[in-house]
C-alpha positions as CSV (number, residue, x, y, z in Angstrom):
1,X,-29.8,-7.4,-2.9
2,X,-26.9,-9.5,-3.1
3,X,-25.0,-10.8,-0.4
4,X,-21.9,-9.7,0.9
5,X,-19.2,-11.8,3.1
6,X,-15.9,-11.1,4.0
7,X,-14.1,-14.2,3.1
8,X,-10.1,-13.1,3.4
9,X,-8.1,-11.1,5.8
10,X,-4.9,-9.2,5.6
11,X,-3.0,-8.2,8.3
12,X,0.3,-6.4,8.1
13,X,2.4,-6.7,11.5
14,X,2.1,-10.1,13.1
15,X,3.5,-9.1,16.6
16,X,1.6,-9.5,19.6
17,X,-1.7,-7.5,18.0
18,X,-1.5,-8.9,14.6
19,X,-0.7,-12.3,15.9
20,X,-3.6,-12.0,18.1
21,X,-6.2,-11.2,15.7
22,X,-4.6,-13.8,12.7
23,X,-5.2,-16.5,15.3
24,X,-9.0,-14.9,16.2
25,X,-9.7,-14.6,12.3
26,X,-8.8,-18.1,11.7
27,X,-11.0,-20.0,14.5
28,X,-14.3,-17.9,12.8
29,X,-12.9,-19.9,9.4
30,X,-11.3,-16.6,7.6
31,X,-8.6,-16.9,5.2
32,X,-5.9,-14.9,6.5
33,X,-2.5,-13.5,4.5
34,X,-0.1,-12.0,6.9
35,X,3.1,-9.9,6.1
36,X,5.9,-9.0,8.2
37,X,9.6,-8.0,7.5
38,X,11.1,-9.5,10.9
39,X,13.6,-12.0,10.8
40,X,11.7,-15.0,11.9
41,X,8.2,-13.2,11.8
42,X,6.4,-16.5,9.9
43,X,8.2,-18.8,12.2
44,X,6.7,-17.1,15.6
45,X,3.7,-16.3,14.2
46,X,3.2,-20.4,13.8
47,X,4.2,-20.9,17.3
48,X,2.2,-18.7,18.6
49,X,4.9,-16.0,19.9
């Protein structure tokens, strides 16, 4: 039986929930992709906002 990880996340939305979970995925080592149409959405998700 092989084995199966989940190695990448995609979250689409990175308000507060999306935001949230990106930062949770990242601390467990995920690779996470994250999509947003806000003006200024990468910018606070970086910060933290």
């Amino acid at each position: 039986m092989s084995e199966n990880r989940i190695t990448r996340i995609a979250i689409i939305g990175t308000v507060t929930m999306g935001g949230s979970c990106a930062a949770n995925f990242l601390a467990r080592g995920l690779d996470v992709v994250a999509t947003d149409l806000a003006p200024g959405a990468e910018a606070n998700l970086r910060r933290g906002r």
